[in-house]
VOGU-3710 file (C-alpha; in Angstrom, 3 decimals, decimal comma):
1> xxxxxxxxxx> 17,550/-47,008/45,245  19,893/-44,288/46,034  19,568/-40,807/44,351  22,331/-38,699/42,975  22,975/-35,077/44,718  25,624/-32,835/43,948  26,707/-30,270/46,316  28,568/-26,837/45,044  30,825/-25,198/47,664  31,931/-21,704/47,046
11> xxxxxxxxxx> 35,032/-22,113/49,419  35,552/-18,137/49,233  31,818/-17,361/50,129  32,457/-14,305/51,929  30,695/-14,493/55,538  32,522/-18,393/55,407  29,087/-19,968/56,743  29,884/-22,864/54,274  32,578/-24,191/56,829  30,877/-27,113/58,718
21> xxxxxxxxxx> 29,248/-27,985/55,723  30,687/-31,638/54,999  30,174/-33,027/58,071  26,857/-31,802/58,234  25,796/-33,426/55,081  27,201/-36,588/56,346  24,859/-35,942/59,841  21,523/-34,806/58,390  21,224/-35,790/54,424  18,892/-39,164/54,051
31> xxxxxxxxxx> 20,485/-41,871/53,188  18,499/-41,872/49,971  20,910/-39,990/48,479  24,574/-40,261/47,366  26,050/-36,984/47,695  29,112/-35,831/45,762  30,854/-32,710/46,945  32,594/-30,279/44,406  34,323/-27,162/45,527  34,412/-24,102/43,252
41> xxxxxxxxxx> 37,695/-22,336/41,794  36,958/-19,690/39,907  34,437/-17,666/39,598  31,928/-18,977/36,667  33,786/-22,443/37,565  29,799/-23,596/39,133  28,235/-23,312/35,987  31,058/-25,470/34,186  30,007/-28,168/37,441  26,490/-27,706/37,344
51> xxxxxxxxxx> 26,131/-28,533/33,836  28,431/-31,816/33,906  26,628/-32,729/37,465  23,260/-32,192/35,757  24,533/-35,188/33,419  24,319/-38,038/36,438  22,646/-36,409/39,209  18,994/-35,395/39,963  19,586/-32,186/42,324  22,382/-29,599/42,523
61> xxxxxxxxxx> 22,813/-27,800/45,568  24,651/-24,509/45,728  26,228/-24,013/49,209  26,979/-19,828/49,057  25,604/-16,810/48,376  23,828/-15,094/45,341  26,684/-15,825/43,047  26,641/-19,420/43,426  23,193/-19,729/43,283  23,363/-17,821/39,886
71> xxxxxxxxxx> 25,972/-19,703/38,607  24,318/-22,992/39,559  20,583/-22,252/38,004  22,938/-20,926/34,906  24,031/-24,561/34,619  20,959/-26,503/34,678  18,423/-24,845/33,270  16,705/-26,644/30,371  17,766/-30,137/31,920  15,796/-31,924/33,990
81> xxxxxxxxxx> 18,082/-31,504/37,190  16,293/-29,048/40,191  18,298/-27,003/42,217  18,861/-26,601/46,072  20,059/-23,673/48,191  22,162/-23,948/51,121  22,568/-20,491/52,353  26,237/-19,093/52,926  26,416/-15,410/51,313  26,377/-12,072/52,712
91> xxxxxxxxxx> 22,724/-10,832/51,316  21,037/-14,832/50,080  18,354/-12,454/48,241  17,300/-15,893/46,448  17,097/-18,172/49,770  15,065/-15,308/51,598  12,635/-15,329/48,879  11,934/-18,533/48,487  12,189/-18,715/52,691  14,910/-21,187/52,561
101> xxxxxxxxxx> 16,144/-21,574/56,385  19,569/-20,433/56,421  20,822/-22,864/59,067  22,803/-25,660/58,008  20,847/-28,370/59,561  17,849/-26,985/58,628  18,486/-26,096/54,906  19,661/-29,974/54,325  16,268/-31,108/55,965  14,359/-29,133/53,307
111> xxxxxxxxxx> 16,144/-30,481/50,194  15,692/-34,225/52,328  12,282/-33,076/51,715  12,534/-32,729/47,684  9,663/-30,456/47,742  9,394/-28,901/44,150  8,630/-25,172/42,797  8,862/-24,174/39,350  9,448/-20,898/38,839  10,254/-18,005/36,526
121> xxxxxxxxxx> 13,883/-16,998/35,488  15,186/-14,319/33,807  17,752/-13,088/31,233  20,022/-9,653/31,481  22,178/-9,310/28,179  22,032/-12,989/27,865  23,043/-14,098/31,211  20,486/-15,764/33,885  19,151/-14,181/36,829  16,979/-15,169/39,922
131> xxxxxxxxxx> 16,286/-12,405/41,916  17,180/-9,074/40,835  19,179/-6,512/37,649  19,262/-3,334/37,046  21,423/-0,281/36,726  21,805/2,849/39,047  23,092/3,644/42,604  22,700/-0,116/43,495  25,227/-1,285/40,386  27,279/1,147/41,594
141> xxxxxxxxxx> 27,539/-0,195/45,323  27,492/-3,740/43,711  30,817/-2,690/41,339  32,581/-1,439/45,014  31,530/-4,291/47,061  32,548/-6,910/44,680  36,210/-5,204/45,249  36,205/-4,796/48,845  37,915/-6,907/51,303  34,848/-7,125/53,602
151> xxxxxxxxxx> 31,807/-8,551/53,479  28,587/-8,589/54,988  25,619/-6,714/55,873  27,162/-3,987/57,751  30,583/-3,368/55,082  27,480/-3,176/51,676  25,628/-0,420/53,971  29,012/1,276/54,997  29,288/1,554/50,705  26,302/2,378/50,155
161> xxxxxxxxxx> 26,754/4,937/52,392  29,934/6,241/50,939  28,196/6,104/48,018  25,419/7,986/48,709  27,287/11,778/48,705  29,221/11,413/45,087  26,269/9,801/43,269  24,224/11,888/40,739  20,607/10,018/39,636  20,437/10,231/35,787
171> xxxxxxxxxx> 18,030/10,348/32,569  17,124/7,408/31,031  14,787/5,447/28,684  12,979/2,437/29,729  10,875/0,629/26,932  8,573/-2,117/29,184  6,443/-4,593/26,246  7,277/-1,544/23,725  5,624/1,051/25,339  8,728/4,074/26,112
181> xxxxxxxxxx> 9,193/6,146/29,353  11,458/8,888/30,054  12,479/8,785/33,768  15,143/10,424/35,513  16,288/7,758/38,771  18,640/7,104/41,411  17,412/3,649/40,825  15,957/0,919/38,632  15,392/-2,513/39,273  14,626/-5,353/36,961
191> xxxxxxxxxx> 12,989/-7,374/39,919  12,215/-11,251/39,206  12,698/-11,982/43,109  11,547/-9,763/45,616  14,432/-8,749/47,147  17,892/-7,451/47,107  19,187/-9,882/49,709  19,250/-9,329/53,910  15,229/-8,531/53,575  15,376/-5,614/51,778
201> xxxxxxxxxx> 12,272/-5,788/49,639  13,325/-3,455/46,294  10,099/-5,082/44,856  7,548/-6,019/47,545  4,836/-7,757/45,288  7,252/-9,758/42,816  6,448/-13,136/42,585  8,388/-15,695/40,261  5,442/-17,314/38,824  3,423/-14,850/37,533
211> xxxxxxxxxx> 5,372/-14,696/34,454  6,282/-11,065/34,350  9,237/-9,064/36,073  8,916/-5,677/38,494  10,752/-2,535/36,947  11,262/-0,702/40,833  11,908/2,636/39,658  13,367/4,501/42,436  13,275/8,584/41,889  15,610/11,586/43,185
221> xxxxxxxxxx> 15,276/11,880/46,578  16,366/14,359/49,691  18,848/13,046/52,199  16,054/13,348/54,685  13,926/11,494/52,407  16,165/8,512/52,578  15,108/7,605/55,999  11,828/7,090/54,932  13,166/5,448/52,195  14,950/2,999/54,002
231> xxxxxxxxxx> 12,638/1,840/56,156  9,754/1,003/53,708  12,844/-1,002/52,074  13,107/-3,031/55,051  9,190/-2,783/56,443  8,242/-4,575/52,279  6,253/-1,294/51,655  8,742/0,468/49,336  5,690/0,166/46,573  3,765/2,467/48,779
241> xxxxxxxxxx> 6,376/5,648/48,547  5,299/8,333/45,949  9,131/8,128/45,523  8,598/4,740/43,819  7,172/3,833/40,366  6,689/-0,053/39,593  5,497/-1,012/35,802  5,554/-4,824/35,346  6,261/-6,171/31,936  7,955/-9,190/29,995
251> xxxxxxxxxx> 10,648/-8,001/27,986  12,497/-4,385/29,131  15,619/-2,013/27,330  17,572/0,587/29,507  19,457/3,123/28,210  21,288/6,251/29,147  19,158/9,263/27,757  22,391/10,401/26,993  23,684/8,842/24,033  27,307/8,584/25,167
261> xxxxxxxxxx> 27,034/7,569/28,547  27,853/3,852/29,827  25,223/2,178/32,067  26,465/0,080/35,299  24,812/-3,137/35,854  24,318/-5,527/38,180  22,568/-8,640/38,405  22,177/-10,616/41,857  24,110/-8,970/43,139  27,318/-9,158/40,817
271> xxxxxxxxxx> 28,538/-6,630/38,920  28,300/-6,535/35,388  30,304/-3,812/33,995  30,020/-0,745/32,109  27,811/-1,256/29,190  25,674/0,738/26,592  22,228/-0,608/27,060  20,465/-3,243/29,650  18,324/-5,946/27,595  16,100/-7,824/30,001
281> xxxxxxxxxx> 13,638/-10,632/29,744  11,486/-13,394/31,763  11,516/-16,973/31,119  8,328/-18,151/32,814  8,253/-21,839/34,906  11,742/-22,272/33,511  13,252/-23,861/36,586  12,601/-26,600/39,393  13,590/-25,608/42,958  13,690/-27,003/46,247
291> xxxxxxxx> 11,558/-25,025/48,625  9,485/-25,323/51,982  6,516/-27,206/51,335  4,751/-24,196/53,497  5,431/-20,662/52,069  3,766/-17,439/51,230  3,568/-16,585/47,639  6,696/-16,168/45,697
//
């Protein structure tokens, strides 16, 4: 008896390592499974396909980057569909967490495999999230990469780096489980995942089954400082710097300290606009996902 499986293509995935991806399925996917292949349009249009897909078959796989992936878990959770990654994106923060391969071949030989994870989610202002939200320097890069006509690795470090010499960290109030903090960052990170995407660990120890989320917050820091910085980011010891704070907690608020002033958020990577305050929660063993059956805690 065959099994459904529906495969989401972002088309305009920008590194385009979707391309290949049909005939591919048709090489390596077990013949236990009928696959249907949708193609994205819009942006939001693989939530709209997720959901109806989640009506007739048992596994959606998003072929892309964060974005997809996002918009994919956005349409299935609370059915009983699980959802497979097929990396394709510039950073693939949620594939590198759950150490989905990111070749082709490879990635359709896991979901062959059906191994299942269930695993936390979370919610930013009402919209899901996998791996990471938050507000500061990072939204701001997010805002600029989201408009530029280059992706990849090396164009979101060329912004950041841009970035880096007009940005002023600001004052803000966190309230973690209803506890308040005043904290002036260049950073903060709602982390579910452990990762930003491309291995760069913004929360080192975050797992998404333990129920609670990672608030990274990042403090004003030297230029010469960001060195260091940057290579505990990559190294997964960023939780070591005395430049970094990390409370975990369940439900979190964000504001400006500063009454008047907008926040800039992102969340996995996409940006989310200019808005007064960041509302944040975790949604524990809320979704089934195809993973290696070996892997290191998530």
């Amino acid at each position: 008896m065959s099994t459904n499986i529906c495969f989401i293509i972002n088309p305009v995935s920008g590194t385009g390592k979707w391309k290949g991806i049909e005939e591919n399925i048709k090489k390596y996917l077990s013949p236990e499974f009928k696959p249907v292949i949708q193609f994205t349009k819009y942006h939001g249009h693989a939530t709209i396909l997720a959901e109806d897909a989640a009506e007739t078959c048992d596994a959606i796989i998003a072929v892309g980057g964060d974005g997809i992936v996002n918009e994919v878990a956005a349409g299935i959770i609370g059915s009983s569909a699980v959802i497979g990654i097929i990396p394709a994106g510039s950073g693939n923060a949620v594939a590198n967490h759950f150490t989905i391969p990111h070749g082709q071949k490879e990635a359709i030989e896991c979901i062959n495999k059906m191994h299942l994870s269930t695993v936390d989610t979370a919610l930013v202002n009402g919209i899901p999230f996998l791996a990471v939200a938050g507000t500061g320097f990072d939204a701001e890069v997010a805002a600029m990469f989201a408009e530029s006509k280059t992706r990849g690795f090396f164009s979101y470090i060329y912004l950041s780096a841009k970035k880096y010499f007009t940005y002023s960290p600001s004052e803000y109030e966190i309230i973690i489980d209803g506890i308040a903090y005043q904290k002036q960052a260049f950073v903060i990170s709602v982390a579910n995942g452990s990762q930003y995407g491309n291995n760069a660990y913004i929360a080192p120890e975050a797992s998404t089954k333990d129920g609670l989320l990672d608030v990274s917050i990042i403090k004003p820091f030297s230029f010469f400082s960001s060195f260091g910085l940057m290579v505990r980011l990559f190294r997964r010891t960023l939780h070591h710097s005395p430049l970094v704070e990390i409370i975990k907690g369940k439900n979190i608020l964000i504001r400006k300290a500063a009454k008047n002033e907008k926040l800039c958020l992102h969340y996995d990577g996409e940006p989310g606009g200019k808005i007064d305050e960041i509302k944040i929660s975790v949604h524990p063993r809320s979704l089934r996902i195809i993973t290696p059956e070996k892997h290191p805690r998530f």
